[in-house]
C-alpha positions as CSV (number, residue, x, y, z in Angstrom):
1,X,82.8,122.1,91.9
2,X,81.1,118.5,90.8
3,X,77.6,118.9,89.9
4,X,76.5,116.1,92.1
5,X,78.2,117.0,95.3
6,X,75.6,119.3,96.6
7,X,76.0,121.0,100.1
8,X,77.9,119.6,102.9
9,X,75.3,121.7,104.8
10,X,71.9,119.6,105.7
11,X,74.1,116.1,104.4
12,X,73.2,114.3,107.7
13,X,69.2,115.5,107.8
14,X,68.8,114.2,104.4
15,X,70.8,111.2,105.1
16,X,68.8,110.6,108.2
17,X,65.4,111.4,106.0
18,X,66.5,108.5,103.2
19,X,67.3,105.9,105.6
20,X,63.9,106.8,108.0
21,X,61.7,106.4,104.8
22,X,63.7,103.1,104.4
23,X,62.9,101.8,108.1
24,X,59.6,103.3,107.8
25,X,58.0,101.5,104.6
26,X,59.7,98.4,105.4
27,X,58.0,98.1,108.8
28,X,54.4,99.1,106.8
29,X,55.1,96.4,104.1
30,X,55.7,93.8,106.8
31,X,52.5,94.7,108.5
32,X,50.3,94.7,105.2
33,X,47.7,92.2,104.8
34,X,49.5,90.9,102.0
35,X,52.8,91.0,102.8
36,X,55.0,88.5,100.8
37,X,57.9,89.0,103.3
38,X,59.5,86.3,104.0
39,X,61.1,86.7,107.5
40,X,63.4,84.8,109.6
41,X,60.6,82.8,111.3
42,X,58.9,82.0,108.7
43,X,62.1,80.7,106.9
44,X,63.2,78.0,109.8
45,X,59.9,77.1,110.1
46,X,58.5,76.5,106.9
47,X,55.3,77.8,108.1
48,X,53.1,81.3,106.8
49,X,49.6,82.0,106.7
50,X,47.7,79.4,104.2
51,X,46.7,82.5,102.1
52,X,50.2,83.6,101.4
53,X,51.9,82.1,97.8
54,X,55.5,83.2,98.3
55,X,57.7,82.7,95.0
56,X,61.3,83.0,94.0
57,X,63.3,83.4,91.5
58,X,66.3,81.0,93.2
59,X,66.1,78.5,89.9
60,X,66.1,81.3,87.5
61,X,62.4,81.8,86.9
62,X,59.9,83.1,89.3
63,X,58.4,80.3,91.1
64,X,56.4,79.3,94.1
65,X,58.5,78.2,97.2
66,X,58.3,74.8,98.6
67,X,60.4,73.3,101.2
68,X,63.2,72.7,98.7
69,X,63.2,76.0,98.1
70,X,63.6,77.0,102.1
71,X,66.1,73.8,102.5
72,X,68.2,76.5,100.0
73,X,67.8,79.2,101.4
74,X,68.9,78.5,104.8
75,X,71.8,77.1,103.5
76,X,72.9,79.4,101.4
77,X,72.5,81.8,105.5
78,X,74.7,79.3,106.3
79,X,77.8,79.3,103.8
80,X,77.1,83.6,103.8
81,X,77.7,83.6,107.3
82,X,80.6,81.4,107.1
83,X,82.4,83.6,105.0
84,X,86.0,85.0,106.3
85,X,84.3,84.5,109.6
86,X,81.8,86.7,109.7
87,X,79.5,87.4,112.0
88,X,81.6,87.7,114.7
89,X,81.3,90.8,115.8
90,X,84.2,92.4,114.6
91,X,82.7,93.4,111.1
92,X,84.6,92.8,107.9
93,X,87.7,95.0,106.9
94,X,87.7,97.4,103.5
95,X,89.9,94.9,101.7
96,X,87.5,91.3,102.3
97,X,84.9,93.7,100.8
98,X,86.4,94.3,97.7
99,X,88.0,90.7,97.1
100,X,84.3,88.9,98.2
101,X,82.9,91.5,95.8
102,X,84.7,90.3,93.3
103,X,85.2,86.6,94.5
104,X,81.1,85.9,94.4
105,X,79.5,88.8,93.1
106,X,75.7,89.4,92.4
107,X,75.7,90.1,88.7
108,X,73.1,92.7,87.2
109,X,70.6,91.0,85.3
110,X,70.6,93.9,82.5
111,X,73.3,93.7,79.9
112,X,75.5,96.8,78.6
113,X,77.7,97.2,75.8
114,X,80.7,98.0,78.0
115,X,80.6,95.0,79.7
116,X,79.9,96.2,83.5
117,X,77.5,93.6,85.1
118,X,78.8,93.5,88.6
119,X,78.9,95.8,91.5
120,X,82.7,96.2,91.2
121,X,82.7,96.5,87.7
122,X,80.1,99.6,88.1
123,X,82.2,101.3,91.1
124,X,84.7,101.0,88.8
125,X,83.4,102.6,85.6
126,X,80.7,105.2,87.5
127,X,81.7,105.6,90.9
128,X,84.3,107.8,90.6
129,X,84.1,110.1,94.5
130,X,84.0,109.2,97.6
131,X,84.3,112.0,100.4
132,X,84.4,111.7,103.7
133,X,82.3,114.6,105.4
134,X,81.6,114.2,108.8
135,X,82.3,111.8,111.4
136,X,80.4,110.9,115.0
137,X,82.6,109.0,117.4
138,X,83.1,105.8,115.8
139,X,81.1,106.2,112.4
140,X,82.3,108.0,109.5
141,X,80.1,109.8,107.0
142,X,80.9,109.6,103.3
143,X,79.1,111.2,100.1
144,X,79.8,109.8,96.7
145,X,78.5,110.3,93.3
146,X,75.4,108.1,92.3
147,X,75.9,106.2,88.8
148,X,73.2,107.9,87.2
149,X,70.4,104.9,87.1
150,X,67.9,106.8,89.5
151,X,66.0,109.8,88.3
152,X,66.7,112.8,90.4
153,X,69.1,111.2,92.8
154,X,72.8,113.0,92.2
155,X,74.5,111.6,95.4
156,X,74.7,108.7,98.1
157,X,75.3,108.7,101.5
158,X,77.9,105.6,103.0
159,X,78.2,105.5,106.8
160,X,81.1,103.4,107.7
161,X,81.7,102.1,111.4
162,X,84.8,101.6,112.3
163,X,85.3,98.7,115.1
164,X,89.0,100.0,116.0
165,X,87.8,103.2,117.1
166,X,88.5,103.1,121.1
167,X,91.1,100.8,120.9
168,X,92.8,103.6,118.8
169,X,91.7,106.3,121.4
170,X,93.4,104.0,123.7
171,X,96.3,103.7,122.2
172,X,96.4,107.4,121.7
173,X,96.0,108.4,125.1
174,X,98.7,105.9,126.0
175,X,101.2,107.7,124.4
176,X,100.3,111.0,125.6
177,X,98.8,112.2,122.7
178,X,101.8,112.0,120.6
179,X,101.4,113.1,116.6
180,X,103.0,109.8,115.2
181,X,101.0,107.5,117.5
182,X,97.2,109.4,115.9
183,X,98.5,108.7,112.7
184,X,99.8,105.5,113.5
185,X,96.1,104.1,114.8
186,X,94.3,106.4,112.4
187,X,95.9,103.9,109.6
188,X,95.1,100.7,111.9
189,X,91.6,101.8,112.9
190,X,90.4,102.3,108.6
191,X,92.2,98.9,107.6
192,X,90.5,96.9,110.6
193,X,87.3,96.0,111.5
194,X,84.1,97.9,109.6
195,X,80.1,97.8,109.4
196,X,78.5,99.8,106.5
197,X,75.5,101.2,105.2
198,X,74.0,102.9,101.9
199,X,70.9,104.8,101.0
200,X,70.9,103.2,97.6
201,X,68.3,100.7,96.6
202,X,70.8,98.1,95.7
203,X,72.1,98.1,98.8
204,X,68.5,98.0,100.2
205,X,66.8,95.6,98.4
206,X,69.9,93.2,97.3
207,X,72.6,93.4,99.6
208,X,71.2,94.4,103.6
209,X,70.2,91.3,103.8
210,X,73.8,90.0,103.6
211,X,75.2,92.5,105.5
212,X,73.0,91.9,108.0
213,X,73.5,88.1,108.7
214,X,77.3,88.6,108.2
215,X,77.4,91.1,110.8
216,X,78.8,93.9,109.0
217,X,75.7,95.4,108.8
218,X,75.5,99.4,110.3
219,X,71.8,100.7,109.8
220,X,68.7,99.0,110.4
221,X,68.7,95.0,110.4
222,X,66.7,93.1,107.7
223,X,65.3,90.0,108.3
224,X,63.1,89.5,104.7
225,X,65.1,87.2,103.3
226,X,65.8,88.3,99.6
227,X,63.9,85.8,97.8
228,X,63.3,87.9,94.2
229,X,66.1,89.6,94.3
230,X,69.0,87.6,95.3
231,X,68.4,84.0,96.9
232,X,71.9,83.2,96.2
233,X,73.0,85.3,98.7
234,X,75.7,86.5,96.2
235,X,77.6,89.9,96.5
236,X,78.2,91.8,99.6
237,X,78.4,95.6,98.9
238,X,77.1,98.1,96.4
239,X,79.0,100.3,93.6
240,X,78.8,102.9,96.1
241,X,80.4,101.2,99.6
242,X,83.4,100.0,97.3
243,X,84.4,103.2,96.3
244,X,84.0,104.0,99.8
245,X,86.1,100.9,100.6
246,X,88.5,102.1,98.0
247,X,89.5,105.3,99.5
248,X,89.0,104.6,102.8
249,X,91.7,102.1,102.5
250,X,94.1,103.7,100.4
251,X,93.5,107.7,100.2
252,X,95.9,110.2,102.6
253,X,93.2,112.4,102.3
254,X,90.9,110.4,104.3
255,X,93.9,109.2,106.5
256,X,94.3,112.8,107.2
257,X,90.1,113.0,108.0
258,X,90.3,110.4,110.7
259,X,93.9,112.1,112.0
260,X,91.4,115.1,112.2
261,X,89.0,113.2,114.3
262,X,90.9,111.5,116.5
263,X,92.6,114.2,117.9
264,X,89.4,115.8,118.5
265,X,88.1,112.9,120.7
266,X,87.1,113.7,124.5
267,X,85.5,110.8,126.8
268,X,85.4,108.4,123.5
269,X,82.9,111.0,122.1
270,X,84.3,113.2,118.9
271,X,82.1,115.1,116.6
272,X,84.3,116.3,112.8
273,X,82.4,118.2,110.0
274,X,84.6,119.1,107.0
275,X,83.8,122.7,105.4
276,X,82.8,123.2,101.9
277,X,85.7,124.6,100.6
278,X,87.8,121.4,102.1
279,X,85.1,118.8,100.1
280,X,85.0,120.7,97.6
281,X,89.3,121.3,96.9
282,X,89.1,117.1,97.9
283,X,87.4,116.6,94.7
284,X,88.8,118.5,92.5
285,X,92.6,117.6,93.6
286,X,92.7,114.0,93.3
287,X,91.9,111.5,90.8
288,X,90.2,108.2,91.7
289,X,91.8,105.6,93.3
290,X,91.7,102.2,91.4
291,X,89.7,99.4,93.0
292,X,91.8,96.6,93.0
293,X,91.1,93.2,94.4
294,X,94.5,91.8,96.7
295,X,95.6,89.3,93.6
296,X,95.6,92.6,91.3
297,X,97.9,94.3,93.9
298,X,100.1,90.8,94.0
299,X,100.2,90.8,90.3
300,X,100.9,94.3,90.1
301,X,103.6,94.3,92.8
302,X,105.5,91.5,90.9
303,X,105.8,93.3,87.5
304,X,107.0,95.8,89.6
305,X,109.7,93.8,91.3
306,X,110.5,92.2,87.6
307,X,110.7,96.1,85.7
308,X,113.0,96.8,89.0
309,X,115.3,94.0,88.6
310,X,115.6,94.6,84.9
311,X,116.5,98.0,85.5
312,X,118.8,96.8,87.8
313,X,120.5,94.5,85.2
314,X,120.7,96.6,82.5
315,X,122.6,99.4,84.7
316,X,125.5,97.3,86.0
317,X,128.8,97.2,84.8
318,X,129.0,95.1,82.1
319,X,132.1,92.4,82.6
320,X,135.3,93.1,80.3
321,X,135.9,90.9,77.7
322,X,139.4,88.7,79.0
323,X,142.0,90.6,77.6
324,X,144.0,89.0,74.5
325,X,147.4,87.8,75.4
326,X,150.0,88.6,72.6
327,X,151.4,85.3,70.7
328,X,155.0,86.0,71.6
329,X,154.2,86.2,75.6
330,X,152.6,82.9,74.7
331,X,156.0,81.5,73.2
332,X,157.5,82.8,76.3
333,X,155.7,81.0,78.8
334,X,156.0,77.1,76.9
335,X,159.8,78.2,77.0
336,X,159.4,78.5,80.7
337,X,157.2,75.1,80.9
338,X,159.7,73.4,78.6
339,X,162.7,74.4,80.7
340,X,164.4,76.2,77.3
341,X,164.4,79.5,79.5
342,X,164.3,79.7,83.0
343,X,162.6,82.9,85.0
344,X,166.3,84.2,85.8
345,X,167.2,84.5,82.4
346,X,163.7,85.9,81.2
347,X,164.2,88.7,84.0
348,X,167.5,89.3,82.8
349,X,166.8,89.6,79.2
350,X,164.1,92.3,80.0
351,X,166.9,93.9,82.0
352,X,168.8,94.4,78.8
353,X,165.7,96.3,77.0
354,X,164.4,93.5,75.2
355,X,160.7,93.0,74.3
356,X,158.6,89.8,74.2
357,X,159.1,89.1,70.8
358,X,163.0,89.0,71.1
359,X,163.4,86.8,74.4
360,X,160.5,84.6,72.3
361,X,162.7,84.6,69.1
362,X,165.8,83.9,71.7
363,X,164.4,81.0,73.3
364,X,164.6,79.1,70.3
């Protein structure tokens, strides 16, 4: 079994425990004294208590906000919201997750030798699991592997909510519980509609925020705007929700999961916990999916069409070469066009036996 995996046993305690000690000191910072928080209020109206210096690191270095800064800020809200029509209540689907990721992502300010500065780029290189373990009605639980940057921490926990989830119970009871028709809305439901949420700290302290103004947020909401960490508003998942996104999207095994679960549901209310022998023979039989952003997948599907239609071309019947016609039939036929033989004559001659080169030689 993978080191990092753990127990399926206890997963949604200690997922509950991570995100509680999440809500828990962000409600005591925003009650310090000296909390530098800067919340929604305080960013439309430009106003805080006189003994507050908030900075930001918006123009690269850390500096003290002024109403330029705030004029930024809330239009940076703006074009977030705006993208792929968030907000909306519908949530954002797995595959605008991984394009936006790597349309405007929020690059990591330390530099590595392989080249790996964005959250895509890490899911990629060290995010190589992601499980699905247990699911509660509409939300899904996932584990996957951490990348190795916090002490002591082998594993995250990614709760995906999935927006489809009684329209697909609809549809199911529809057609009377039929086999094809669960696995037909169990594909809809995981490439429709989705809110998300991580117990990592990139996801906490850089990303929330977004998720949260967008509307595709699924824990707690935050309302500190992310002045340090990312004023630009850049990025919208962690390394850890895109691998999520990844096999969520793409992986029969967690099409089979959510087949599981919907067949299980009574009064919209279903409750699926894999055992550890399933997680652990999920691991170790498949290989990780590749993340790929939609023009990957175009550019990949054309090379494929091209190797096809090569392959094609290379197998079909090659055209004969026109076969040579022999000089004396040649002779024959100007005779005919001349009028120095007619057709009667020619049939007659070959009546007698004689080849071409005869009647050719006779027509002279």
């Amino acid at each position: 079994m993978a080191d990092w995996f753990g127990k399926v046993k206890g997963h949604v305690g200690e997922a509950n425990r991570r995100f509680d000690a999440d809500a828990k000191q962000r409600a005591e910072a925003e009650a310090a004294a000296k909390s530098t928080i800067l919340t929604d209020k305080m960013l439309q109206s430009g106003q805080w208590d006189s003994g507050k210096v908030l900075f930001t690191t918006l123009n690269g270095g850390v500096t003290q906000i002024t109403a330029n800064e705030l004029a930024t800020f809330r239009h940076n809200m703006q074009i977030a919201k705006k993208q792929a029509g968030f907000a909306t209540g519908k949530g954002i689907t797995a595959r605008q997750v991984i394009d936006l990721a790597s349309a405007k992502p929020l690059v990591y300010l330390s530099d590595r030798s392989d080249g790996a500065r964005s959250d895509i780029d890490r899911a990629r290189k060290e995010i190589t699991m992601g499980v699905p373990v247990s699911a509660l009605h509409d939300s899904v639980r996932f584990i996957t592997n951490a990348g190795g940057s916090t002490p002591g921490v082998t594993r995250h926990h990614v709760t995906i909510q999935l927006m489809e989830f009684r329209n697909a119970v609809d549809a199911i009871i529809a057609s009377g519980g039929d086999s094809a028709a669960v696995r037909r809305e169990a594909n809809k439901m995981r490439k429709g509609g989705l809110k998300f949420d991580c117990s990592c700290d990139r996801h906490r302290y850089f990303l929330r925020y977004v998720a949260t103004i967008g509307g595709f947020n699924a824990g707690r909401d935050e309302t500190g705007f992310p002045k340090i960490r990312n004023p630009g508003l850049k990025g919208v998942a962690c390394k850890h929700v895109l691998r999520v996104m990844t096999e969520l999207e793409s992986s029969n095994s967690v099409l089979r999961f959510l087949e599981r679960h919907l067949q299980g549901v009574s009064a919209y209310k279903a409750n699926t916990t894999v055992k550890q022998t399933e997680a652990e023979e999920a691991i170790q039989s498949k290989a990780p999916a590749r993340i790929k952003t939609s023009e990957q997948r175009k550019a990949e599907a054309a090379k494929a069409r091209d190797r096809r239609a090569s392959k094609r071309a290379a197998s079909a019947p090659k055209a004969r070469p026109p076969k040579k016609i022999d000089p004396y039939t040649r002779r024959i036929e100007s005779a005919l066009k001349g009028g120095s033989l007619t057709p009667d004559q020619v049939s007659q001659m070959r009546s007698w036996g004689w080849n071409d080169r005869r009647i050719a030689n006779a027509a002279e």
